[in-house]
C-alpha positions in Angstrom: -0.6 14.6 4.7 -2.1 13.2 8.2 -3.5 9.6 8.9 -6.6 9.3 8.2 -9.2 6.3 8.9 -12.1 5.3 7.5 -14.7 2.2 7.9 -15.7 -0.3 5.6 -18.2 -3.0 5.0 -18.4 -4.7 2.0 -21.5 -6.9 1.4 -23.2 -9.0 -1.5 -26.5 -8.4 -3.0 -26.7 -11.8 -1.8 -26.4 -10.7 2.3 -28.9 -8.1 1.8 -31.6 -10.2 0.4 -31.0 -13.1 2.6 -28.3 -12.6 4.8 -27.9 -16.9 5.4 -27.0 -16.6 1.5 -23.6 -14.2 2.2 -20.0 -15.6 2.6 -18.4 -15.8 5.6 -17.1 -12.7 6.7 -19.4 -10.4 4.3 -21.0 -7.9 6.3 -18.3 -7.5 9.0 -17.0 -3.9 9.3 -13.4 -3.4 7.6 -11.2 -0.4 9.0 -8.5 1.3 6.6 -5.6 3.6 7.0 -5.6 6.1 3.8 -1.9 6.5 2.1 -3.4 8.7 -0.4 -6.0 9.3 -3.4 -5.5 7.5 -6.7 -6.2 5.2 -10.1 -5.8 1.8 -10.9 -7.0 1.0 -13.9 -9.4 4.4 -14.4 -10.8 3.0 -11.1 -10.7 6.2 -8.5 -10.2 5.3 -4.7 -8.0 5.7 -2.7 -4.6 3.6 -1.8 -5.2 1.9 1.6 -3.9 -0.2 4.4 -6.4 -2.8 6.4 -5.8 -2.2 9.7 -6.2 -5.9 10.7 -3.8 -7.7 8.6 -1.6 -4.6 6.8 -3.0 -5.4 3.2 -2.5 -2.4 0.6 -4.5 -2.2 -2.1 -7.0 0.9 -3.6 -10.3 1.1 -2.2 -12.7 2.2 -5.1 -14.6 5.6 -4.3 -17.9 4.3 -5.9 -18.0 0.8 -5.5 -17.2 -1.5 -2.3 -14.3 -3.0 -3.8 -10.8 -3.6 -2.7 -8.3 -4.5 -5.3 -4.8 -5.7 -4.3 -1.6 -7.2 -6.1 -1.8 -11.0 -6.1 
């Protein structure tokens, strides 16, 4: 399987309806490298490496939510 990249960028409900309102760093643009498809916890995504800092974690295919192991 190639590398393959995708972008990312997680908001709040909050950032949309008043952007002043978001966390810091909500809104910025997230780049991953996809490892492969798969589950955690019946969540589908896809496993994932943040290109800025090396973080794993799955990337949810519905939702904009990345899970990792504390």
């Amino acid at each position: 399987m190639g590398s393959t990249s995708t972008s990312f960028a997680p908001h709040a409900k909050t950032s949309i309806e008043n952007p002043l309102l978001a966390p810091s760093g909500h809104g910025r643009r997230k780049t991953f490298l996809v490892i492969d498809e798969g589950y955690l916890d019946n969540q589908e995504g896809y496993w994932v490496e943040d290109e800025e800092d090396g973080t794993e974690g799955l990337l949810e295919a519905d939702e904009d939510s990345f899970w990792v192991y504390a």
